[in-house]
Structure formats: structure tokens, C-alpha cells
N, C-alpha and C positions, 0 to 999 in steps of 0.2 A: 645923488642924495641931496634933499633938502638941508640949508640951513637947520629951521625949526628938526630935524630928524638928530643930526647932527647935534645941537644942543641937548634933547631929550638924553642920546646917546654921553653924555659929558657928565650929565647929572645920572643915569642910573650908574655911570662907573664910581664917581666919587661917591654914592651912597653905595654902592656892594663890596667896596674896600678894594676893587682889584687895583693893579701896579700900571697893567697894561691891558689894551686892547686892539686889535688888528680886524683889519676887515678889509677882505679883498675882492672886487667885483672885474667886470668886464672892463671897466674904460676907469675905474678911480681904485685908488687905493687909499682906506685912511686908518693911521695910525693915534691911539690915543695913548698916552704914559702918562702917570701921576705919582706924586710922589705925596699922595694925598695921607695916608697914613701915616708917617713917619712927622708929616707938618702939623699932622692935627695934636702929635702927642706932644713937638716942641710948643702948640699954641702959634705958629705962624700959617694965615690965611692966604692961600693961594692956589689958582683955579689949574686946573689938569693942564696938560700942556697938550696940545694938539699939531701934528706933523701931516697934513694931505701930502699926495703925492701924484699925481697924474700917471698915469700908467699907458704906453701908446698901443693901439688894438695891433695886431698882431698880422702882417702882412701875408699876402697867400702865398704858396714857395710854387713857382711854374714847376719845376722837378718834383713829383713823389716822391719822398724816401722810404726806401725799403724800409719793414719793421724791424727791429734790432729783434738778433736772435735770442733766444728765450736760453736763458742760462739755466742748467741745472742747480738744483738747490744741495746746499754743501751744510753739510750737519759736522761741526763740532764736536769731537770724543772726547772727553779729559782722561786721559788713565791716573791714579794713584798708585805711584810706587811708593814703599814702604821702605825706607834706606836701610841696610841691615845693618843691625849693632857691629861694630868697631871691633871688640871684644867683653868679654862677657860681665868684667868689674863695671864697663859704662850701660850695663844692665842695671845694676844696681846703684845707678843714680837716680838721684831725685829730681825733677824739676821745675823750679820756683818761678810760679806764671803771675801775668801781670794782673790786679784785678781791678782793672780800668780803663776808658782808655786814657790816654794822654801825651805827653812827653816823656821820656826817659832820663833823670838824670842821676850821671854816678857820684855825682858830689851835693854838696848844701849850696855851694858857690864857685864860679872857676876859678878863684886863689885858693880854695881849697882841698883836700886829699879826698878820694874817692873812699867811700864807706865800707868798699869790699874789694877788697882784690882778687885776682889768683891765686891759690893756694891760703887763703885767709881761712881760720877756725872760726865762724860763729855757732851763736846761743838763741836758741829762742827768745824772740823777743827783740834781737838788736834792729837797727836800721841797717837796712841793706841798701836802700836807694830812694831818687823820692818820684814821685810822678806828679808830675803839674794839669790840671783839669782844670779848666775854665777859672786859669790865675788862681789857683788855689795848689798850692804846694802839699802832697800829701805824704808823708814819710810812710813809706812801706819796711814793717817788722816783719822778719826771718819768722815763721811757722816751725822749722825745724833748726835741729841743732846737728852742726858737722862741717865741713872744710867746701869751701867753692873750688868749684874744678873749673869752672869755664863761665867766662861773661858771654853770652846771645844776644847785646844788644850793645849797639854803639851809645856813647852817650851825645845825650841833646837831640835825637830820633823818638818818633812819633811808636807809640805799640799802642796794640789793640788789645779788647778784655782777652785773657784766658791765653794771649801770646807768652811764649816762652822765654823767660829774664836771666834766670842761672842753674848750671848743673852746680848741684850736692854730690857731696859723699859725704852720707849720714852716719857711717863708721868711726 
């Protein structure tokens, strides 16, 4: 690869926004990274960085080797089992999903008492816990009103939308 090819190649990445570019032939290998993005938005000017590599062509083997035998192809089944109820009052609970995602946590602060325990009464409306999304603390209120039977998430753990936070008994 030419110089002049090489440069052309330096200026269409800095103008198409890409990070990186690779390019691998017979006898050269060349590597371009920029970090051209991220400089343009602090206002600092600074040209791609560029990493060649020489690549050595590839010796001939006196021995053939046999071709590696051809594997069968292995398919992946997931079965879903459905755990069966406990018994029949943990039918009739309810339970309080996360509707975000973020972090889990059971308190405001770690010097301070978690907002819901086991065996705790709330009210529609109260805080139950808070979930953090991109540094933003969001207090999650109870929907329903009745007594926590069980915490599902450890606190300061990552949950996803619509994951599972607390069994109710809405009784």
C-alpha cells in the first residue's frame, strides 16, 4: 500500500467518524484507531493514530495435514419450567416489579434503615426502595397496599424493567 493510499485512507476515517479501522492483506497488515470524536467535542486537534504491522507470508508445511473432521452441528434447547407454587396463600401474592432498569437499593443511604422489611404493612403510595439510573436516584412507590412477605433482590444489585422486587400479601 502506497503512502498517498494510506493517507487518503486517514482522512476518509477522520471524516466518517469511525474509532477504528483494520485492514489485512497478504504481506502488510494496517491498523488505524482514532480517537477523533471524543477530541473533536473536547476542541483538542489531533491526527488518527496509525499502527502498521508487517505480517510474515506464511511458510509452505512439507507434511499435508489432514482436514480436521467436520463436527456435527449442536443445536441449543432451553426448556422452561414453571416452578410450582409453594402453596396456595403464595398464589395470592402479588408481585412488585421493577420498572426500570438500574441499581436496587433498600435504603436512602447505607447509615440508613431499609424502607421495607419483611413482614412490614405498607400503603399505597409509600417508598419501598429507590433505583438509581444513570446517577439519578428514583424513589419507587408501593402501587398496592398490604404486608411484604419477601425481598427478591439483594440490595446495591443491578435489575432489569419488569424484574421481580417484592412478594405482597395484599390481605
Amino acid at each position: 500500500m502506497k503512502i498517498s493510499e494510506i493517507q487518503d485512507l486517514i482522512k476518509f476515517v477522520a471524516r466518517a467518524g469511525v474509532n477504528e479501522v483494520e485492514i489485512e492483506q497478504k504481506d502488510f497488515k494496517i491498523l488505524i484507531k482514532s480517537d477523533y470524536l471524543a477530541k473533536k467535542k473536547s476542541n483538542f486537534k489531533e491526527e488518527p493514530q496509525i499502527i502498521q504491522q508487517q505480517v510474515p507470508m506464511a511458510m509452505p508445511q512439507a507434511v499435508p495435514q489432514a482436514p480436521a473432521p467436520v463436527q456435527p452441528a449442536v443445536t441449543a434447547t432451553v426448556e422452561v419450567k414453571e416452578t410450582p407454587v409453594a402453596d396456595k396463600a403464595e398464589a395470592n401474592y402479588v408481585t412488585v416489579k421493577s420498572q426500570m432498569i438500574g441499581t436496587f437499593y433498600r435504603s436512602a443511604s447505607p447509615d440508613k434503615p431499609a424502607f421495607v422489611s419483611v413482614g412490614d404493612s405498607i400503603k399505597e403510595g409509600d417508598t419501598i426502595c429507590i433505583i438509581e439510573a444513570m446517577k439519578l436516584f428514583n424513589e419507587i412507590e408501593s402501587e398496592i397496599s398490604g404486608k411484604i412477605v419477601k425481598v427478591l433482590v439483594d440490595d446495591a444489585t443491578p435489575v432489569e424493567f419488569d424484574q421481580p422486587l417484592f412478594l405482597v400479601d395484599p390481605s
